[in-house]
Each structure stands twice: as structure tokens, then as C-alpha cells.
N, CA, C and O atoms as CSV, one atom per row, in Angstrom:
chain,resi,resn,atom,element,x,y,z
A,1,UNK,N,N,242.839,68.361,113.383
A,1,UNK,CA,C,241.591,67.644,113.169
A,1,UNK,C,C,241.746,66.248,113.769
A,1,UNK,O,O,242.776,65.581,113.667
A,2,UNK,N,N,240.509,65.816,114.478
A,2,UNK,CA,C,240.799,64.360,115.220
A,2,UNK,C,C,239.773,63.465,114.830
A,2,UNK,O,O,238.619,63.894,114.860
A,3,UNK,N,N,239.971,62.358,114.487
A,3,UNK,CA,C,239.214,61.858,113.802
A,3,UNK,C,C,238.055,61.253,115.284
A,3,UNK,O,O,238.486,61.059,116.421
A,4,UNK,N,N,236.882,61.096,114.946
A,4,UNK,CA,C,235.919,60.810,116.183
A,4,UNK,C,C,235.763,59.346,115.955
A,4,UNK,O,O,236.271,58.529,116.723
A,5,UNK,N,N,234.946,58.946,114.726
A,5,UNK,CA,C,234.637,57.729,114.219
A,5,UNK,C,C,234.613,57.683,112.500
A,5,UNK,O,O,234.608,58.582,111.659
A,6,UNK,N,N,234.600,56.341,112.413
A,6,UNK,CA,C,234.727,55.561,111.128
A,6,UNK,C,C,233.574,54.323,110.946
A,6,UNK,O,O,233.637,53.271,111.582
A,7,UNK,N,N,232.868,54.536,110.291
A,7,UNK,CA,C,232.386,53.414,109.900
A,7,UNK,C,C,231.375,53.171,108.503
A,7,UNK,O,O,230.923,54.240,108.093
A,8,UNK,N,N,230.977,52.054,107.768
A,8,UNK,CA,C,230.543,52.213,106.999
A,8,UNK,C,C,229.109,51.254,106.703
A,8,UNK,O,O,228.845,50.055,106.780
A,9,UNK,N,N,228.358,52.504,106.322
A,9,UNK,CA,C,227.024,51.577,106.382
A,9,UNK,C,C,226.017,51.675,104.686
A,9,UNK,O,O,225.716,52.823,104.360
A,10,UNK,N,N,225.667,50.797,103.948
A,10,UNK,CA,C,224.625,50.696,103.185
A,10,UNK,C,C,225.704,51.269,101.729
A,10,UNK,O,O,225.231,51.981,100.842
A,11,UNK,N,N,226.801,50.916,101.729
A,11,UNK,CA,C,228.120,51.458,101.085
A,11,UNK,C,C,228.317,52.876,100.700
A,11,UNK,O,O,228.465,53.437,99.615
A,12,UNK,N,N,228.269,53.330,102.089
A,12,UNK,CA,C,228.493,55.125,102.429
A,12,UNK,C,C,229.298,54.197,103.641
A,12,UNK,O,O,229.153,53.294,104.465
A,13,UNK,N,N,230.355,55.273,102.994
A,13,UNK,CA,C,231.668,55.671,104.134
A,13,UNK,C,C,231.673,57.450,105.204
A,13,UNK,O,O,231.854,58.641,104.952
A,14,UNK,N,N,231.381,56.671,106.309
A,14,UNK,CA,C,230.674,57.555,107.089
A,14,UNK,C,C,231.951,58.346,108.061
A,14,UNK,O,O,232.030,57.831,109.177
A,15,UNK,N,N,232.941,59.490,107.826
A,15,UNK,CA,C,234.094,59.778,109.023
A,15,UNK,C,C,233.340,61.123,109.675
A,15,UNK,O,O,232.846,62.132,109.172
A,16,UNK,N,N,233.473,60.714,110.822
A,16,UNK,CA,C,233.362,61.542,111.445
A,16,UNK,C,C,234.611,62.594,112.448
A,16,UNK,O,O,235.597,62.017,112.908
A,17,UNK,N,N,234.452,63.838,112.645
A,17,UNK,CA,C,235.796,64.309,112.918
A,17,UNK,C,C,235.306,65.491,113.698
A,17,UNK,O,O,234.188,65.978,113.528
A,18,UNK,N,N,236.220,65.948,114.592
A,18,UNK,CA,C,236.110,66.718,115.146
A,18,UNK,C,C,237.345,68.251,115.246
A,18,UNK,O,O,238.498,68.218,115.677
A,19,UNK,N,N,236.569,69.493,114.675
A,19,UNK,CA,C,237.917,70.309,114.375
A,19,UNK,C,C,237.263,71.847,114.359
A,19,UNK,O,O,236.336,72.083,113.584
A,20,UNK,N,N,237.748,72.811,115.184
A,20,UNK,CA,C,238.006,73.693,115.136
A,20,UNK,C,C,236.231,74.261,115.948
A,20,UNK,O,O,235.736,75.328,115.585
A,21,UNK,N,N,235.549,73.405,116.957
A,21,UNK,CA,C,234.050,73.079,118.045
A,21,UNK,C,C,233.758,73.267,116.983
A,21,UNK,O,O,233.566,74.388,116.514
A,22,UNK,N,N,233.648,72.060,116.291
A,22,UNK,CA,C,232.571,71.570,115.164
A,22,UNK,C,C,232.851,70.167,114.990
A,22,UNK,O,O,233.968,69.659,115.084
A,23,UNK,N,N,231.741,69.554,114.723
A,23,UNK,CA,C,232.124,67.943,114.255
A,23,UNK,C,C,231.674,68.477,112.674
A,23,UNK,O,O,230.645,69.045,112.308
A,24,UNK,N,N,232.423,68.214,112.197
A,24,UNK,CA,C,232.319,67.393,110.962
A,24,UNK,C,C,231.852,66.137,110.282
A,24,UNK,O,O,232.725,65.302,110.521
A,25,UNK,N,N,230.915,65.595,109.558
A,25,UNK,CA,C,230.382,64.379,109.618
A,25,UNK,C,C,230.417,64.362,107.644
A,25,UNK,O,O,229.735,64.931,106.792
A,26,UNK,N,N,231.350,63.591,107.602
A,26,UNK,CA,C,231.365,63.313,105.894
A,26,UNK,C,C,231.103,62.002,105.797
A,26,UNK,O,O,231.303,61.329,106.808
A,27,UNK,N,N,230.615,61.354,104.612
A,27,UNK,CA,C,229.276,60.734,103.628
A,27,UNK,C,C,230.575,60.587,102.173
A,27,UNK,O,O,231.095,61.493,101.523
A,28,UNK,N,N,230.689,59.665,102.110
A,28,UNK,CA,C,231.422,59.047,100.784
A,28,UNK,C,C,230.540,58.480,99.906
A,28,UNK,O,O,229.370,58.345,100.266
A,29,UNK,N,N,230.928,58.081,98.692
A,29,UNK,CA,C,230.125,57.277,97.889
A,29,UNK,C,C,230.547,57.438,96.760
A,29,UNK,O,O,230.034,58.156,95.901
A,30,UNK,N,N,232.024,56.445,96.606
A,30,UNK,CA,C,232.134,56.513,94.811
A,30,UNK,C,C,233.008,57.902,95.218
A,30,UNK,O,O,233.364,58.278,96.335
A,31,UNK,N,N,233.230,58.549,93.840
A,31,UNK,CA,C,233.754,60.039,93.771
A,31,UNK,C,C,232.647,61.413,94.201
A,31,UNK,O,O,232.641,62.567,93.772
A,32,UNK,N,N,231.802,60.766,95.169
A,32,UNK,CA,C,230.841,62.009,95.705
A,32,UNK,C,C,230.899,61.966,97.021
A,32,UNK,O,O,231.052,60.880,97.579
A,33,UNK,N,N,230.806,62.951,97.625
A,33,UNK,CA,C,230.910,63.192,98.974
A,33,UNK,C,C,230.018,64.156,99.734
A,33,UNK,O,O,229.856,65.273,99.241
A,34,UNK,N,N,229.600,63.945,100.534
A,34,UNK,CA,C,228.683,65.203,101.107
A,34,UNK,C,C,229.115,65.503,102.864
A,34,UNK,O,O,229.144,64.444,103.490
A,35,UNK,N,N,229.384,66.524,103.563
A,35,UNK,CA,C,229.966,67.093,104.572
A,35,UNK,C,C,228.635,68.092,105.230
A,35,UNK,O,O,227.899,69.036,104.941
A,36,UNK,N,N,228.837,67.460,105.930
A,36,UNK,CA,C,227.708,68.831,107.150
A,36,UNK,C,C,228.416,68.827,108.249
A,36,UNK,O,O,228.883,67.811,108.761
A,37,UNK,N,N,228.530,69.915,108.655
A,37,UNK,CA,C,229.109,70.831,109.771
A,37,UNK,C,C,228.296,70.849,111.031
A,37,UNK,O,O,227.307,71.518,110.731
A,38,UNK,N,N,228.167,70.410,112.481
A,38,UNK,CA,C,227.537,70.787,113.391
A,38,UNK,C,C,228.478,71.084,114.533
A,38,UNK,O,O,229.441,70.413,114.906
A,39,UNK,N,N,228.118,71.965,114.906
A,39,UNK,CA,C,228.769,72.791,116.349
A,39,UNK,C,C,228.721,71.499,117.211
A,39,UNK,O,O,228.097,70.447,117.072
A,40,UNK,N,N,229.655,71.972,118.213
A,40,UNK,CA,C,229.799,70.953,119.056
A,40,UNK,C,C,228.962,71.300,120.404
A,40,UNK,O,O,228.767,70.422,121.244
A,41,UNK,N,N,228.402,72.835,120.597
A,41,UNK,CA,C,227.554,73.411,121.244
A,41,UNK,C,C,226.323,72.545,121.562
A,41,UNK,O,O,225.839,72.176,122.633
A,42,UNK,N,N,225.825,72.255,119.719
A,42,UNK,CA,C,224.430,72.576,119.416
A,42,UNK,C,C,224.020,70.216,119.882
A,42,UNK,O,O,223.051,69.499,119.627
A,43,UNK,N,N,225.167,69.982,120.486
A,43,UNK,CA,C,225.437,68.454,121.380
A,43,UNK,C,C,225.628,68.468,122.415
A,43,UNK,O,O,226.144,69.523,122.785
A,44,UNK,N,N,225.346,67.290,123.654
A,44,UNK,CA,C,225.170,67.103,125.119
A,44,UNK,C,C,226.730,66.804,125.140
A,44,UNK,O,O,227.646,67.411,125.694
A,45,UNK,N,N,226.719,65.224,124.046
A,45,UNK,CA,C,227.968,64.759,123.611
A,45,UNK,C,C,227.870,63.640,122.749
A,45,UNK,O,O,226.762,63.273,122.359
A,46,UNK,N,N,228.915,63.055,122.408
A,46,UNK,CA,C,229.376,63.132,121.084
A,46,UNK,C,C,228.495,61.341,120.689
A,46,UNK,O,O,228.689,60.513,119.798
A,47,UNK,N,N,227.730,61.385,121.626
A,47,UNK,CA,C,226.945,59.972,121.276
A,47,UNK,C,C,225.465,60.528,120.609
A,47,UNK,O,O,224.534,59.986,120.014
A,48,UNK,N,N,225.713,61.605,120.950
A,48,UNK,CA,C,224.010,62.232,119.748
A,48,UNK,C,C,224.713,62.393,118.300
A,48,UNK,O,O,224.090,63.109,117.516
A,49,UNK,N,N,225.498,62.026,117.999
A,49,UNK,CA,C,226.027,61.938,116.648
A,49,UNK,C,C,225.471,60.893,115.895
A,49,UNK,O,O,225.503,60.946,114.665
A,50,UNK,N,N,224.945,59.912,116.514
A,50,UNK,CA,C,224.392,58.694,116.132
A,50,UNK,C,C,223.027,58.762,115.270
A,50,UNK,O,O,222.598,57.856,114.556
A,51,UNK,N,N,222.487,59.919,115.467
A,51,UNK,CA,C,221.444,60.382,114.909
A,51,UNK,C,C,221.780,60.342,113.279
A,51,UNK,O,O,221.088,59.780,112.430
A,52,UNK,N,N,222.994,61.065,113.059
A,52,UNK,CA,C,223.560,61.291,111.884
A,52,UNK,C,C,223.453,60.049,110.682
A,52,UNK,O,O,223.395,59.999,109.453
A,53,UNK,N,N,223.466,58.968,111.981
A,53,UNK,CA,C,223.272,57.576,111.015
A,53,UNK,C,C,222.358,56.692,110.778
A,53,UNK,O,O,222.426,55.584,110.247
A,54,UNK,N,N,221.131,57.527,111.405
A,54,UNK,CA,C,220.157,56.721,111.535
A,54,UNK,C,C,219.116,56.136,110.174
A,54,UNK,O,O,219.167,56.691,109.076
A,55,UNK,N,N,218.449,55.275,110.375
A,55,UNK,CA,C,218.117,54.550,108.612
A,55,UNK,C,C,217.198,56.058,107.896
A,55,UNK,O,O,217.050,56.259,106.690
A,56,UNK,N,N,216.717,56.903,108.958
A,56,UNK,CA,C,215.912,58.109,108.169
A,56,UNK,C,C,216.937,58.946,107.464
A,56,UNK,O,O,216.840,59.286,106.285
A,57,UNK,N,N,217.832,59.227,108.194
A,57,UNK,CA,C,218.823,60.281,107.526
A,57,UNK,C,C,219.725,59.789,106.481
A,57,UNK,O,O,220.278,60.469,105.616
A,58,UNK,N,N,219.808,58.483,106.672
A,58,UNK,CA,C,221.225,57.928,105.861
A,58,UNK,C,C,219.679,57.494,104.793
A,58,UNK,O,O,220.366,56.793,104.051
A,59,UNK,N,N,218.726,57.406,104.379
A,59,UNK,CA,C,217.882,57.228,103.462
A,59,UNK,C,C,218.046,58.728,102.391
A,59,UNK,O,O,218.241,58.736,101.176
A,60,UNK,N,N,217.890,59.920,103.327
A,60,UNK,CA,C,218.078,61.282,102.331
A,60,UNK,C,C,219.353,61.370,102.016
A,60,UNK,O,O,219.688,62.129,101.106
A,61,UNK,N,N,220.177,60.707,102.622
A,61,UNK,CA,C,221.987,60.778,102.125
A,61,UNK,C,C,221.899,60.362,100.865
A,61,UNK,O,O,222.374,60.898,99.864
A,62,UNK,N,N,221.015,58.988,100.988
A,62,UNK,CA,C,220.883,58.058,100.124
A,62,UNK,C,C,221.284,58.726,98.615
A,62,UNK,O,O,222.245,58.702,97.846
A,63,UNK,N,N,219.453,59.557,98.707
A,63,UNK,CA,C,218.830,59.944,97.894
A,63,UNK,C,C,219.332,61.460,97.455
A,63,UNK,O,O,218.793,62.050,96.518
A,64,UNK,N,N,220.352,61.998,98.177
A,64,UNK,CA,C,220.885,63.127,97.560
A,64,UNK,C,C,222.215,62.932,96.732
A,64,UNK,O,O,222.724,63.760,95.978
A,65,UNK,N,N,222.869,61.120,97.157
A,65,UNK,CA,C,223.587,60.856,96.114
A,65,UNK,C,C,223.395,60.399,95.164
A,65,UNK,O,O,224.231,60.332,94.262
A,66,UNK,N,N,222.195,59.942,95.105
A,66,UNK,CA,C,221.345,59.317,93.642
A,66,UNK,C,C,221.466,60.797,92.939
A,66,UNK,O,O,222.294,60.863,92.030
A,67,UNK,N,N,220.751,61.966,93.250
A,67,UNK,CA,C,220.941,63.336,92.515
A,67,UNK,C,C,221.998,63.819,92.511
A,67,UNK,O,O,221.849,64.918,91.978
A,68,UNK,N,N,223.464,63.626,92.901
A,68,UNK,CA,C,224.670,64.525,92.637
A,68,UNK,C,C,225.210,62.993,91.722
A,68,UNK,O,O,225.403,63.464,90.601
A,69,UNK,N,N,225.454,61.861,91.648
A,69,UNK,CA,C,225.930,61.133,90.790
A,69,UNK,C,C,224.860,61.161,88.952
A,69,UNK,O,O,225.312,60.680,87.913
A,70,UNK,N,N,223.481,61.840,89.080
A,70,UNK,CA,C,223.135,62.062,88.161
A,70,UNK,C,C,223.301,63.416,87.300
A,70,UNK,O,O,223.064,63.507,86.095
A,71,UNK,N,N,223.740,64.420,88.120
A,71,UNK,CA,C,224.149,65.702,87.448
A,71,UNK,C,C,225.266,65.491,87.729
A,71,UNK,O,O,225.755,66.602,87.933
A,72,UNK,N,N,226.494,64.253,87.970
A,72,UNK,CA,C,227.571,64.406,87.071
A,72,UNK,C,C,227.654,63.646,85.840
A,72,UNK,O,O,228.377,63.861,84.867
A,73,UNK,N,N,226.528,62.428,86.090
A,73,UNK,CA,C,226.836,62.053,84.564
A,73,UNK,C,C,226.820,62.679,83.301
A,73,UNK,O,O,227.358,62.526,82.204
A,74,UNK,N,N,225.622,63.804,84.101
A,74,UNK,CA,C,224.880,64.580,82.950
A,74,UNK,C,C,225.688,65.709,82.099
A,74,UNK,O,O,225.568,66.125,80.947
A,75,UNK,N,N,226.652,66.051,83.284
A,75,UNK,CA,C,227.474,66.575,83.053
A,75,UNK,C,C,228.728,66.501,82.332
A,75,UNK,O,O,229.455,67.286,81.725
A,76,UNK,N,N,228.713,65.153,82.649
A,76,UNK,CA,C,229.910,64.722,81.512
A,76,UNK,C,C,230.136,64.276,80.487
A,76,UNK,O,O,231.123,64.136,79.764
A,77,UNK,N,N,228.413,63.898,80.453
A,77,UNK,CA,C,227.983,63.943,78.539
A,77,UNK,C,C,227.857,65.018,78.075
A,77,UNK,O,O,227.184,65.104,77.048
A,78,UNK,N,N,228.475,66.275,78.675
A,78,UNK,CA,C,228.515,67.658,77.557
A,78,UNK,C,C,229.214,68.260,77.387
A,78,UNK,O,O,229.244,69.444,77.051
A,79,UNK,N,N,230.450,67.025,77.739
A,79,UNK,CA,C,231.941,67.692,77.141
A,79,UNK,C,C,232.116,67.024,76.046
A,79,UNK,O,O,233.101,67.240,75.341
């Protein structure tokens, strides 16, 4: 696995990687993480990755870690 890029925006830790003709593009935040898989096909090259970070997409990142940090709290008030 090779790492492509690193960087961090809106406090999401953004790595990007490249492994096995797939990029990999993981999303940190706290103890949550979210990973999407894109072929390396379904790219010209590896500067359309940038899309990945753009303020529309990193807004639903946003907002899908607002919903996985709330079904773990929820979750851990029922132990």
C-alpha cells in the first residue's frame, strides 16, 4: 500500500492511498472513520481525487459523522 496524500481539512484527517488499482480515500474524525474505495480505472489520474475534497463532499462526510458519532453514543448508553 502507498500512501498518495495526507492532508487535513475542517478537522477530518483525509489519507489517501493507493493499493491493489484502487485508491483508497479514508476520512478520520475522533474514533470514526469512513473509507471509500475507487478504482483507479474509473480516473484519468490521480489529480481527480481532489473532487474527494471538495466543500460539497467533505459537507456529507461532515454530516455522516455527525450520524455515526451519534449511534455510538447511543450505543454506549446501553451497556
Amino acid at each position: 500500500m502507498r500512501v498518495i496524500k495526507e492532508l487535513s481539512l475542517h478537522a477530518i484527517k483525509v489519507s489517501v492511498f493507493s493499493w491493489n488499482n484502487k485508491y483508497l480515500i479514508k476520512f478520520e474524525q475522533g474514533m470514526i472513520e469512513q473509507t471509500y474505495k475507487v478504482s483507479e480505472m474509473d480516473l484519468a489520474d490521480e489529480e481527480e481525487l481532489e473532487v474527494f475534497w471538495s466543500e460539497a463532499f467533505m459537507s456529507e462526510v461532515q454530516k455522516r459523522f455527525d450520524e455515526m458519532h451519534q449511534s455510538l453514543r447511543n450505543q454506549l448508553e446501553n451497556i
